[in-house]
N, C-alpha and C positions, 0 to 999 in steps of 0.2 A: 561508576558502574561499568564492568566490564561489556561494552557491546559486541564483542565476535560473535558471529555466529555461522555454522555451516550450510551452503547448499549445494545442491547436487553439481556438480560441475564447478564448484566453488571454493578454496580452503575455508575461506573466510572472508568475511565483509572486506572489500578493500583500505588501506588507508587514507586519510586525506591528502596524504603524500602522494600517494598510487593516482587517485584521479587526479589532482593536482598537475603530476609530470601526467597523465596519460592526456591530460586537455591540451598540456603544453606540445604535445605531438601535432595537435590541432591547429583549429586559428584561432590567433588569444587577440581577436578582437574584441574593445570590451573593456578591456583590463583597466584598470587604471596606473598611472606612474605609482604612487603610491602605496605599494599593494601590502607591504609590512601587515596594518592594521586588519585590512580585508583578508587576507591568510591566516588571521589569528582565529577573527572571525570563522571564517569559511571551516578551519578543523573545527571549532568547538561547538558550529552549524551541525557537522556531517555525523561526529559525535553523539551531537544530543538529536538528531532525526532520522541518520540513514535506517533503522530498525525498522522506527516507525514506519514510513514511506515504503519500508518494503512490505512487510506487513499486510500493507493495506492493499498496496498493489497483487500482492501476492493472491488475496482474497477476492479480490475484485477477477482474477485473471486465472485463481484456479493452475498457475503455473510458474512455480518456481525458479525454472532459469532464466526465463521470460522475465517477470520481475525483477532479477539481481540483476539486468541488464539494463532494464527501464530505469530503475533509480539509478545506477551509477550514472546514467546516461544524463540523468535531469541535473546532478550533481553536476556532470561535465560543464552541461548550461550553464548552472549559477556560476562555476568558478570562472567561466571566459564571462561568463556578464561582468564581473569583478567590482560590482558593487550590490550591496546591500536592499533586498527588494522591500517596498514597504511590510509586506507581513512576508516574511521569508516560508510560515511555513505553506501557509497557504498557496504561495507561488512556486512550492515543489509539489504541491497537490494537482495544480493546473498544469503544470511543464508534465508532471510524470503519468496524470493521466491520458493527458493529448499523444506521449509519447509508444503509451499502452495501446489507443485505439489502435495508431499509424500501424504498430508494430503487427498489430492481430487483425489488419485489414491485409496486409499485405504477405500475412502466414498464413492467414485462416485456421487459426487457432479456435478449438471448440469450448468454452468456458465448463471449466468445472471446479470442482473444490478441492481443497487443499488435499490431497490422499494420506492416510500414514506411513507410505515410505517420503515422502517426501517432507512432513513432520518430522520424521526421527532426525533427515538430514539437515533441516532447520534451527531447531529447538535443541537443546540438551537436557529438557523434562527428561525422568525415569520413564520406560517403556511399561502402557498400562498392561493389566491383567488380562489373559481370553476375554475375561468375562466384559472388561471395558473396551475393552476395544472393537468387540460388537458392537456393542451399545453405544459408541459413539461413531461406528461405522454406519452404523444407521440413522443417526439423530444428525450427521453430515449430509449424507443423502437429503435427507428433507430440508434442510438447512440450503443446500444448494438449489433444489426445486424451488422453493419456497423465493430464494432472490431471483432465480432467474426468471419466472412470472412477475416480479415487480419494475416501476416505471423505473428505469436506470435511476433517475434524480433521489428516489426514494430508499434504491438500492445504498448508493453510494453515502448518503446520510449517516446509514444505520453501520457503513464499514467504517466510517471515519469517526464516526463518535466511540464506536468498540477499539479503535484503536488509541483513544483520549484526547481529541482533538477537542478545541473548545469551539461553541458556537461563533466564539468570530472568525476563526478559520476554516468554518466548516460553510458560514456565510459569503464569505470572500472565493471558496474555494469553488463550491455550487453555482455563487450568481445570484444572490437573492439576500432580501436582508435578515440583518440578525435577531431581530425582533420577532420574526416569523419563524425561524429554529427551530424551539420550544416546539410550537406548536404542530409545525409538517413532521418533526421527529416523534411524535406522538403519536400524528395519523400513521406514519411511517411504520411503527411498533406495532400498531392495531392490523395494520393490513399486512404483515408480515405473520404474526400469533395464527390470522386466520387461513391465511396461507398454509404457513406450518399444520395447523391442526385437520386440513384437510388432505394434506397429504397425507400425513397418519392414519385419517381414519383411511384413504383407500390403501394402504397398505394393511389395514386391518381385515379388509373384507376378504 
């Protein structure tokens, strides 16, 4: 599967090469002698998750350059760690979201949702019709109301599971166990609907 994808100040995802040498600029404290194996790893890590992780970040932050920065940045992490973390994904969910707070404590960045200019620059979907793109200009709106009233733990459940993460790295990732998932991704859902659906209605009135 082709992963490129563009964002605004971005051609494209970098390659594992690019963060690779761009960590190497860095301190490759970390590393191992060994590193063959672990680089082979590491591209086909960055590969099969940088999307993901931005994705999520992206959503959680409501800010696209902001995110392609955070993840390369968590990326940088993993490759000067230069070895293998026990749940890899999970441990670029902690490094990139820890990375996120730091980043929007010290910009004061205001959270919001993803906009359709910044979509178009993302994604390479067809551009919808007037008529959708109302209608999901407003069903975003509520969509972002709706999370930013929720307990962050709750919030971030419901981004990482829409982004396909399994419950045990969404377990590892949160702090909490896996057996309990299920079940707060539930209440998670119910209190996000009602959320949602009270939004609507005052925009109804």
């Amino acid at each position: 599967m082709d992963t490129r994808f563009a964002v605004r100040g971005h051609a494209k995802a970098p390659s594992p090469v690019e963060v690779a040498a761009f960590s190497e600029r860095g301190s490759t404290a970390g590393r191992s002698d060994e590193s063959g194996p672990f680089d082979e790893w590491f591209a086909a890590c960055f590969e099969g998750q940088f999307r993901r992780l931005f994705r999520y970040l992206d959503r959680l932050a409501g800010d696209a350059d902001l995110a392609a920065d955070v993840a390369q940045d968590a990326f940088v992490r993993l490759y000067q760690r230069g070895t293998v973390p026990d749940s890899p994904e999970a441990w670029l969910i902690v490094v990139g979201t820890n990375l996120l707070r730091n980043a929007q404590s010290q910009r004061s960045r205001r959270l919001q949702l993803l906009t359709p200019e910044r979509s178009r620059h993302i994604l390479s979907d067809p551009s919808p019709s007037p008529a959708q793109f109302a209608l999901a200009s407003d069903a975003r709106q509520q969509v972002r109301e709706a999370i930013d009233r929720m307990p962050e733990r709750d919030a971030r459940m419901l981004l990482l599971m829409a982004e396909g993460y399994s419950y045990r790295d969404i377990a590892a990732a949160i702090g909490i166990n896996e057996a309990s998932v299920g079940t707060l991704l539930a209440r998670a859902k119910r209190a996000f609907r009602q959320l949602y659906d009270e939004g609507g209605a005052r925009d109804a009135r």
